[in-house]
SEFIZA-3560 file (N, C-alpha, C; in Angstrom, 3 decimals):
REM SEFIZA-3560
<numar><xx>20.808</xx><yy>-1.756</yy><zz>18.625</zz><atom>N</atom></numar>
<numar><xx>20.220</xx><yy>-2.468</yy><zz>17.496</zz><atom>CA</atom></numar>
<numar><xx>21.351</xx><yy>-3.112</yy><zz>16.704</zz><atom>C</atom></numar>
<numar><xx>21.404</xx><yy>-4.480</yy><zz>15.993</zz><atom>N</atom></numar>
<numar><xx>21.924</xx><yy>-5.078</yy><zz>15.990</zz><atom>CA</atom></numar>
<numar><xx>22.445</xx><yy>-4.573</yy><zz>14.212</zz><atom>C</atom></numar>
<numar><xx>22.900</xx><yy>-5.356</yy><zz>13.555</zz><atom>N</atom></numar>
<numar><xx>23.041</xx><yy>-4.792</yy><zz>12.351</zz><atom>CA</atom></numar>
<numar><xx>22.278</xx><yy>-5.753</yy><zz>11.640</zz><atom>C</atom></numar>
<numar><xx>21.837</xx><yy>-6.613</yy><zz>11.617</zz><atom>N</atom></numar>
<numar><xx>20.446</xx><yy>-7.299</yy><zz>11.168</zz><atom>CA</atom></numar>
<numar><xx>19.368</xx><yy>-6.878</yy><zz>11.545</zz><atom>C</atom></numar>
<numar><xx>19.135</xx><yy>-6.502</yy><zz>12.349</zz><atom>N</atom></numar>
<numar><xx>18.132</xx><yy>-5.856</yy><zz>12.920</zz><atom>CA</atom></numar>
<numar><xx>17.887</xx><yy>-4.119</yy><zz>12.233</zz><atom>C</atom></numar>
<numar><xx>18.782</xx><yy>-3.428</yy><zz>12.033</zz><atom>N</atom></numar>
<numar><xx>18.630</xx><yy>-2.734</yy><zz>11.502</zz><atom>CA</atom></numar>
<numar><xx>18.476</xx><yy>-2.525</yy><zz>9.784</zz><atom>C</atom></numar>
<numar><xx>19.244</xx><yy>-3.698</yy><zz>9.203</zz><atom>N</atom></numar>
<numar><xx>18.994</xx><yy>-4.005</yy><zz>7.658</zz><atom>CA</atom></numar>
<numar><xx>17.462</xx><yy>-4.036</yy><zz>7.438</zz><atom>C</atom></numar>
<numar><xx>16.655</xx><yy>-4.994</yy><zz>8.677</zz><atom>N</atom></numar>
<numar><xx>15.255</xx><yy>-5.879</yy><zz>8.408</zz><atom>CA</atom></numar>
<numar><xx>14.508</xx><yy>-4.419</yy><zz>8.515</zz><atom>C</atom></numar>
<numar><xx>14.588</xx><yy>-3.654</yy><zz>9.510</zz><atom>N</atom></numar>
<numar><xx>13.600</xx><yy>-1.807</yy><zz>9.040</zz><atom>CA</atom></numar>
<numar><xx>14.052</xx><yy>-1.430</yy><zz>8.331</zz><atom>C</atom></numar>
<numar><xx>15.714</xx><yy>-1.191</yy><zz>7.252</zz><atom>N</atom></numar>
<numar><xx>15.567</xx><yy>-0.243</yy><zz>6.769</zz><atom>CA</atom></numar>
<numar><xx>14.797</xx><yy>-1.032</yy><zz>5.314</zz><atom>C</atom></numar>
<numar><xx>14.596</xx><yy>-2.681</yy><zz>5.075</zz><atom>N</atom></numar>
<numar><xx>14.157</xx><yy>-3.293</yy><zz>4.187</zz><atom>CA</atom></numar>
<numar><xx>12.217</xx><yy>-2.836</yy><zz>4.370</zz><atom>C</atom></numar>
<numar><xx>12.065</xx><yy>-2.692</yy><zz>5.573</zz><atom>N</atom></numar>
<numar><xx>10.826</xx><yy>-2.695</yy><zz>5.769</zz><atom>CA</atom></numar>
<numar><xx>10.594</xx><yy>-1.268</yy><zz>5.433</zz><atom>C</atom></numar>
<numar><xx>11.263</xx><yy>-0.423</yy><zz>5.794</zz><atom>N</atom></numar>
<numar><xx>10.952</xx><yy>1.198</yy><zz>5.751</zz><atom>CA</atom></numar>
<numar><xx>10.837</xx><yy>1.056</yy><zz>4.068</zz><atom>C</atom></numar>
<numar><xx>11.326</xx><yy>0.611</yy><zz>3.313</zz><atom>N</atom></numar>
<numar><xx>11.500</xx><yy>0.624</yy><zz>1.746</zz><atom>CA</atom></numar>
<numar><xx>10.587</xx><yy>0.422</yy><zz>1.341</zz><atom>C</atom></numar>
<numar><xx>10.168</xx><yy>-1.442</yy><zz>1.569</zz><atom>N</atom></numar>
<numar><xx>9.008</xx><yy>-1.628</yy><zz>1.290</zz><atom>CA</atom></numar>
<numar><xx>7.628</xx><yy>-0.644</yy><zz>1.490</zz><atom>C</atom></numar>
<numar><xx>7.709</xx><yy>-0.415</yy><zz>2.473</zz><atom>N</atom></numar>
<numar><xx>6.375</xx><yy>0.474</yy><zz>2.667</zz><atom>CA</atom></numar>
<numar><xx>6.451</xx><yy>1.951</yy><zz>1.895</zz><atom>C</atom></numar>
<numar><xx>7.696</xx><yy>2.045</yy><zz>1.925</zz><atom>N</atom></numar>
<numar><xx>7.386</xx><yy>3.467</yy><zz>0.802</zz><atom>CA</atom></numar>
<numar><xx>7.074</xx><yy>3.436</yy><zz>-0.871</zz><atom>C</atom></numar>
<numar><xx>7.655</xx><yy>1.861</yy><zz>-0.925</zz><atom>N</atom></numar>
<numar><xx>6.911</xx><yy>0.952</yy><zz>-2.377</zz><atom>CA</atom></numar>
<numar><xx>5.456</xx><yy>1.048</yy><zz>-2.333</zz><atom>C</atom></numar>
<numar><xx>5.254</xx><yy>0.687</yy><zz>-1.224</zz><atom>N</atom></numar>
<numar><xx>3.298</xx><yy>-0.035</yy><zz>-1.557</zz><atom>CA</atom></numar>
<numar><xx>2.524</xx><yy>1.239</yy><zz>-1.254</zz><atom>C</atom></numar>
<numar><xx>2.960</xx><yy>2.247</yy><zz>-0.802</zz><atom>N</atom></numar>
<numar><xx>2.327</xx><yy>3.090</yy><zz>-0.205</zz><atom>CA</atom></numar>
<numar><xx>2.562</xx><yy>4.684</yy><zz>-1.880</zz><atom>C</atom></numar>
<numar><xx>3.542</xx><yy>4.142</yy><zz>-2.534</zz><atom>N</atom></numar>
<numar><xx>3.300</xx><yy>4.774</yy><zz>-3.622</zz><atom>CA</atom></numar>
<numar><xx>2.342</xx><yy>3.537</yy><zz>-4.681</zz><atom>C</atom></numar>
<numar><xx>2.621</xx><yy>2.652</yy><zz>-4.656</zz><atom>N</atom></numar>
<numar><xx>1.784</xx><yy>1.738</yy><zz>-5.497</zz><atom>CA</atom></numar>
<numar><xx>0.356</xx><yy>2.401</yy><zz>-5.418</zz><atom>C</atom></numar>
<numar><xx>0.049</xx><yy>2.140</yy><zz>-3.879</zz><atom>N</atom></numar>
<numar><xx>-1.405</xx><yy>2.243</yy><zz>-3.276</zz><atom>CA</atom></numar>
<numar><xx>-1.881</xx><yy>4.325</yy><zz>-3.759</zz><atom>C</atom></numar>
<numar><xx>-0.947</xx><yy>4.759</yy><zz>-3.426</zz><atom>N</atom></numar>
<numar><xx>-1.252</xx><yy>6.412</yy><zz>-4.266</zz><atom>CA</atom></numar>
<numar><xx>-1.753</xx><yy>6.402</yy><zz>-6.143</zz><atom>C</atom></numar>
<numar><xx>-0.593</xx><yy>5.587</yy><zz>-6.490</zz><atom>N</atom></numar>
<numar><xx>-0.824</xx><yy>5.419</yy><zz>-8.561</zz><atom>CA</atom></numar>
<numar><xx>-2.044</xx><yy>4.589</yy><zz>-8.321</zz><atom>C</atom></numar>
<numar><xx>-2.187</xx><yy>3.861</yy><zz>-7.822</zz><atom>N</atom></numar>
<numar><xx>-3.647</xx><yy>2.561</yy><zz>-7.857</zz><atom>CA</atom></numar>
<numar><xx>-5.199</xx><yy>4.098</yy><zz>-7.234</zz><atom>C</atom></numar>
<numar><xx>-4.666</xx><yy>4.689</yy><zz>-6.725</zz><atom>N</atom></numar>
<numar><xx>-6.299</xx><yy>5.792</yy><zz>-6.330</zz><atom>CA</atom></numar>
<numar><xx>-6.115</xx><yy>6.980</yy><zz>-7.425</zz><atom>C</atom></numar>
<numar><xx>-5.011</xx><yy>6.757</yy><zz>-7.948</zz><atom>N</atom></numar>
<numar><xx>-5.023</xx><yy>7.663</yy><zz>-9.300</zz><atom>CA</atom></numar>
<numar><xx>-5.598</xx><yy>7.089</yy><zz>-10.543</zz><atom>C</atom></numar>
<numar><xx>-5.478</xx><yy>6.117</yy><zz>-10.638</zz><atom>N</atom></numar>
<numar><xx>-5.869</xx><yy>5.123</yy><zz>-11.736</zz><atom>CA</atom></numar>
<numar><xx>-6.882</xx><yy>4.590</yy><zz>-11.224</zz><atom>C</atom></numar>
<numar><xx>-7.752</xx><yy>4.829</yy><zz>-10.330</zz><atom>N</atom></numar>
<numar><xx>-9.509</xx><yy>4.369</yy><zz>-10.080</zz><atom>CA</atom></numar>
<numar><xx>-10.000</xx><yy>5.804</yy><zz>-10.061</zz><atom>C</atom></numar>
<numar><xx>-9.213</xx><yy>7.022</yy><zz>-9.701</zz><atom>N</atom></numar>
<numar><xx>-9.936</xx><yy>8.407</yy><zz>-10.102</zz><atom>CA</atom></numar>
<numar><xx>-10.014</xx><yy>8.328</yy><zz>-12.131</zz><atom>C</atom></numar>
<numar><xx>-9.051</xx><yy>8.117</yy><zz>-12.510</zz><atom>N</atom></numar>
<numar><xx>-9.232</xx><yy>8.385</yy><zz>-14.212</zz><atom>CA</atom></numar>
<numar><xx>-9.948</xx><yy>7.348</yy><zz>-14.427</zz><atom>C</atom></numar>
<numar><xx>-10.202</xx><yy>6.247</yy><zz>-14.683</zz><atom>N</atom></numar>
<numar><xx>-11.318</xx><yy>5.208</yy><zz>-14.960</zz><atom>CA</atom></numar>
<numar><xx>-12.863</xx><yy>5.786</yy><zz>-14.130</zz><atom>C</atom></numar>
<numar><xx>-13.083</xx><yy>6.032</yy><zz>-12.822</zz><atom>N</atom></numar>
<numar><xx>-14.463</xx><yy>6.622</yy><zz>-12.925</zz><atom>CA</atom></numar>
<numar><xx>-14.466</xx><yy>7.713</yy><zz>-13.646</zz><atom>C</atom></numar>
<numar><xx>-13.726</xx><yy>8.638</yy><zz>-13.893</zz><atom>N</atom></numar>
<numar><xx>-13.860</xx><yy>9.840</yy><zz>-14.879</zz><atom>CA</atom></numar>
<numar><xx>-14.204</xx><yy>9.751</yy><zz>-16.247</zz><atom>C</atom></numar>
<numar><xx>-13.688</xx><yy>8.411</yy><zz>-16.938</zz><atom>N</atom></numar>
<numar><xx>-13.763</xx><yy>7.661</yy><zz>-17.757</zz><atom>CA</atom></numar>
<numar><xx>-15.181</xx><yy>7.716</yy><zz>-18.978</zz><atom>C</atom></numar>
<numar><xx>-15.419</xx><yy>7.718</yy><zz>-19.449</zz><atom>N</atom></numar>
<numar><xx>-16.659</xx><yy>8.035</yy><zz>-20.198</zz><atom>CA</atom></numar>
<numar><xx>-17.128</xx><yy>6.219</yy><zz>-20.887</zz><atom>C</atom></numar>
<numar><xx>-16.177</xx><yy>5.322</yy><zz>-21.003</zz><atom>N</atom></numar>
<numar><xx>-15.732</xx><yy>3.977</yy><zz>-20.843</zz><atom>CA</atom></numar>
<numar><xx>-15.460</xx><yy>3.180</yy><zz>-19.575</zz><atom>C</atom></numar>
<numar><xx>-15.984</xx><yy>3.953</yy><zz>-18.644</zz><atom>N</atom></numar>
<numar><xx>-15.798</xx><yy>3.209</yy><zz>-17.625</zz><atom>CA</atom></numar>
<numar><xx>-16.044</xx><yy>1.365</yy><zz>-17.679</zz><atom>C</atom></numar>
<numar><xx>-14.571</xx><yy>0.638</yy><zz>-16.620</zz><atom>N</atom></numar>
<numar><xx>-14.747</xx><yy>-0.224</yy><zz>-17.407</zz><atom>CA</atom></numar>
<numar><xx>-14.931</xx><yy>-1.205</yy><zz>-15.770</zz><atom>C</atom></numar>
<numar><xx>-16.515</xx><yy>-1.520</yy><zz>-15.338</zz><atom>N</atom></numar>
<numar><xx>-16.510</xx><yy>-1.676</yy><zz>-14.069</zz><atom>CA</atom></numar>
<numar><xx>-16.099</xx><yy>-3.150</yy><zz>-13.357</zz><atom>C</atom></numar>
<numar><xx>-15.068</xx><yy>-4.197</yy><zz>-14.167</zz><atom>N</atom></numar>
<numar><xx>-14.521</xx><yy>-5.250</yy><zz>-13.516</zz><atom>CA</atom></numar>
<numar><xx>-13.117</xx><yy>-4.620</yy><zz>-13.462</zz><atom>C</atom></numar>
<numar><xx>-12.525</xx><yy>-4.093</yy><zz>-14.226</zz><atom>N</atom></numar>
<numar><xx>-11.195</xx><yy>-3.344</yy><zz>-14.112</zz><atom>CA</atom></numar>
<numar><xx>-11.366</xx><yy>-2.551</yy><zz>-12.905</zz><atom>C</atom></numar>
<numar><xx>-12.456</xx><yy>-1.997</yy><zz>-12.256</zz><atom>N</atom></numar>
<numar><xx>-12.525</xx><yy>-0.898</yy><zz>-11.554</zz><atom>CA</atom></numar>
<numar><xx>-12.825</xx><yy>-1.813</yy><zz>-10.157</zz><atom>C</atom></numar>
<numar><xx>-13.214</xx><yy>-3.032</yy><zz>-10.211</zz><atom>N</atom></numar>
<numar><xx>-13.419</xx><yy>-3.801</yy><zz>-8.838</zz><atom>CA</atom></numar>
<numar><xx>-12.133</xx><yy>-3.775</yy><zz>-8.527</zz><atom>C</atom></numar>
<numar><xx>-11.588</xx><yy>-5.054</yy><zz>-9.822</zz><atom>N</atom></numar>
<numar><xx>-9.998</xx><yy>-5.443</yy><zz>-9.169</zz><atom>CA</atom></numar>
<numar><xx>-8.929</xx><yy>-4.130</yy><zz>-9.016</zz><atom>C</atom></numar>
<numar><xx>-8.951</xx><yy>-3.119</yy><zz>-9.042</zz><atom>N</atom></numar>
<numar><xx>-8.400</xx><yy>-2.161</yy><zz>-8.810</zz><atom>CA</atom></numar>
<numar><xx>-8.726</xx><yy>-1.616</yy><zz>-7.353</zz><atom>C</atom></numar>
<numar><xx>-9.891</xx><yy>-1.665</yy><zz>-7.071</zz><atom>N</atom></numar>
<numar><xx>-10.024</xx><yy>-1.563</yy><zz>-5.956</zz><atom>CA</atom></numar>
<numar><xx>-9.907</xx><yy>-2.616</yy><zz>-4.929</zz><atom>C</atom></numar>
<numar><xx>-9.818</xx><yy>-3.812</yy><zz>-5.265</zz><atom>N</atom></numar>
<numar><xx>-9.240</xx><yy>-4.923</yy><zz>-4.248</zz><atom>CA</atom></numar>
<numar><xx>-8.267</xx><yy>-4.801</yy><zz>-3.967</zz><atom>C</atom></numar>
<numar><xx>-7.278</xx><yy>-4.450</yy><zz>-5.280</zz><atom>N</atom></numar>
<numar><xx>-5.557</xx><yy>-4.729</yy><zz>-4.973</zz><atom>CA</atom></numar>
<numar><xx>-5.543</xx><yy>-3.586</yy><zz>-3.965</zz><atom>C</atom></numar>
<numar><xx>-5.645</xx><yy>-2.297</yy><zz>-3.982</zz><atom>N</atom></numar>
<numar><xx>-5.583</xx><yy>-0.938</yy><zz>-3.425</zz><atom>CA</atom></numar>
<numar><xx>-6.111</xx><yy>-1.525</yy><zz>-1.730</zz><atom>C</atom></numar>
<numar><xx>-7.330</xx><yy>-2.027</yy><zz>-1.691</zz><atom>N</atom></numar>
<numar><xx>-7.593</xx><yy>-2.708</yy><zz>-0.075</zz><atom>CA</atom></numar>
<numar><xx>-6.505</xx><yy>-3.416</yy><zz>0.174</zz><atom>C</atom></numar>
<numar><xx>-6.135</xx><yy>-4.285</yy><zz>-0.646</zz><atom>N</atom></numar>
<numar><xx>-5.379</xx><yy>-5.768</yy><zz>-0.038</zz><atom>CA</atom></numar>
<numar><xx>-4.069</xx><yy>-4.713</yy><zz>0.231</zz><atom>C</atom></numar>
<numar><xx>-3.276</xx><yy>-3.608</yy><zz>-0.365</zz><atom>N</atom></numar>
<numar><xx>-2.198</xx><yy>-2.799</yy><zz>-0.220</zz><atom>CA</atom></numar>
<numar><xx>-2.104</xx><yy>-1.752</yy><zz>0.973</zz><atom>C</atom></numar>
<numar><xx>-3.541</xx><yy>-1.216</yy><zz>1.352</zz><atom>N</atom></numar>
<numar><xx>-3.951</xx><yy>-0.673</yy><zz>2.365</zz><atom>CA</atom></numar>
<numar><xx>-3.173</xx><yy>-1.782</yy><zz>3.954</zz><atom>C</atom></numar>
<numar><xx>-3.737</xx><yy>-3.008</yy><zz>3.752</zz><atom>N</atom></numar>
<numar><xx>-3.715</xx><yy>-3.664</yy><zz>4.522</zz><atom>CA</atom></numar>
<numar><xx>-2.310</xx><yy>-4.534</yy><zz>5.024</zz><atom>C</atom></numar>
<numar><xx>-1.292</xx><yy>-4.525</yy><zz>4.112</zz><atom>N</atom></numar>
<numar><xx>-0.216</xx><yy>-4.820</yy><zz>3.832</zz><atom>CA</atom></numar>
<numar><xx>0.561</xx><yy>-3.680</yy><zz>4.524</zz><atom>C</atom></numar>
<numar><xx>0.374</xx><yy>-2.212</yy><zz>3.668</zz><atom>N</atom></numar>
<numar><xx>0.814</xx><yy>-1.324</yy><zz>4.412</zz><atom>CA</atom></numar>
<numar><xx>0.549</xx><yy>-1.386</yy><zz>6.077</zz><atom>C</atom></numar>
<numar><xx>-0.742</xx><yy>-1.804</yy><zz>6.874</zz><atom>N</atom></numar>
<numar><xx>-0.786</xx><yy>-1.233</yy><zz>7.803</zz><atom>CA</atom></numar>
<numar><xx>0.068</xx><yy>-2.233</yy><zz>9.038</zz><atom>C</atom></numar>
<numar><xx>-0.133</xx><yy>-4.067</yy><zz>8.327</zz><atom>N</atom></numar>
<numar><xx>1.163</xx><yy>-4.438</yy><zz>9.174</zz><atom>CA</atom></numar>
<numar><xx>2.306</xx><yy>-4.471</yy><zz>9.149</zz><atom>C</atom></numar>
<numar><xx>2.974</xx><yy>-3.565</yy><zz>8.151</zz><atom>N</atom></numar>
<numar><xx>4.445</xx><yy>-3.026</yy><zz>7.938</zz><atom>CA</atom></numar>
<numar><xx>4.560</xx><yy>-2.016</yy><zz>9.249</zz><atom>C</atom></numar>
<numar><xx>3.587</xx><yy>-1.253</yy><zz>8.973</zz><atom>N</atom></numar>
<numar><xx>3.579</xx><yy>-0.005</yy><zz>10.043</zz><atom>CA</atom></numar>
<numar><xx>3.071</xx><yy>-0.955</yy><zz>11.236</zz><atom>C</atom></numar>
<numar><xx>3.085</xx><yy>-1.711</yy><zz>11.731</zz><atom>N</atom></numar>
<numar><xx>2.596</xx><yy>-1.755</yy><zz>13.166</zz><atom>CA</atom></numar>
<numar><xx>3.977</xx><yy>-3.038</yy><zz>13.479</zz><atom>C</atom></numar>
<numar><xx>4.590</xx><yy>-3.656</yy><zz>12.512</zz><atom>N</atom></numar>
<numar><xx>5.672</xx><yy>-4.244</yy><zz>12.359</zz><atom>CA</atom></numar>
<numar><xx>6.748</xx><yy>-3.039</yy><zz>12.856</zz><atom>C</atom></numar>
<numar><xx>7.112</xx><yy>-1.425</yy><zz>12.295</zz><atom>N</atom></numar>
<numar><xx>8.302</xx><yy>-1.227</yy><zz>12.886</zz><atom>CA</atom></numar>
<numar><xx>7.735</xx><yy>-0.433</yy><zz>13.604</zz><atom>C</atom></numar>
<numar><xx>6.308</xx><yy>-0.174</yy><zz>14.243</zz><atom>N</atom></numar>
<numar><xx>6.058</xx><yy>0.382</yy><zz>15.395</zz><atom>CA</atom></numar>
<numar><xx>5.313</xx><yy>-0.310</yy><zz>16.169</zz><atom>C</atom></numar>
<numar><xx>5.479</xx><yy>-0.881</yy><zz>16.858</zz><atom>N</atom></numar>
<numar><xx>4.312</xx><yy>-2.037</yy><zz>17.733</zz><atom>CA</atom></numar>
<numar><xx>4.205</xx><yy>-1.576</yy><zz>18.883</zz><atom>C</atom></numar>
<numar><xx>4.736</xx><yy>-0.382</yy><zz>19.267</zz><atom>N</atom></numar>
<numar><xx>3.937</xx><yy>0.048</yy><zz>20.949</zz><atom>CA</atom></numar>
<numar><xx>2.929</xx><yy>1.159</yy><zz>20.466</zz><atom>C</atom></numar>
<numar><xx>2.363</xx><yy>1.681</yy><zz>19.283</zz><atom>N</atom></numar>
<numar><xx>1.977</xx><yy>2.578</yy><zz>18.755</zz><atom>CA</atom></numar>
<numar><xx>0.670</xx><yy>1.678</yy><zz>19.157</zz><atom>C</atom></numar>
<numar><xx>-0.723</xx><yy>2.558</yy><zz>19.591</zz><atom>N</atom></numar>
<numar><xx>-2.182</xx><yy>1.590</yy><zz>20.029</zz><atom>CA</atom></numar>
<numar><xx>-3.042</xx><yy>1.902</yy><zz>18.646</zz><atom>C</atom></numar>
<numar><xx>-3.181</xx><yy>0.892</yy><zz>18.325</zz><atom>N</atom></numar>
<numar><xx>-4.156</xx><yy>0.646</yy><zz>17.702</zz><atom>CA</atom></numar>
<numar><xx>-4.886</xx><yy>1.495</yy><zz>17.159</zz><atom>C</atom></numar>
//
C-alpha cells in the first residue's frame, strides 16, 4: 500500500468514526425530544432525515474500505 493510499483510509477510517458518532448523538437527541412532553414534530422529522442521510453515508465509507465484504 502506497503512502497515499494509506493516508486516503486512514482519512476515511476518521471520517466514519465522525459520522458514526454524529449518527449515535443524533438517536440520542430523537430519544430526548420523543420523551419530550414538548415534543416538537418538524424538529423530530429533520432529525430523523439527517440520521438516514448519515446512516447512508456511513454505509459507503464502509463498503469504500471494504469492497470484497457481500452485501
Amino acid at each position: 500500500m502506497t503512502e497515499e493510499a494509506f493516508d486516503q483510509v486512514t482519512s476515511l477510517q476518521i471520517r466514519l468514526t465522525e459520522l458514526r458518532n454524529e449518527h449515535r448523538d443524533l438517536d440520542d437527541a430523537i430519544s430526548r425530544l420523543q420523551d419530550s412532553p414538548q415534543e416538537d414534530e418538524l424538529l423530530l422529522r429533520r432529525l430523523k432525515k439527517r440520521k438516514l442521510a448519515l446512516k447512508d453515508r456511513i454505509a459507503v465509507i464502509q463498503r469504500m474500505l471494504d469492497p470484497n465484504e457481500l452485501a
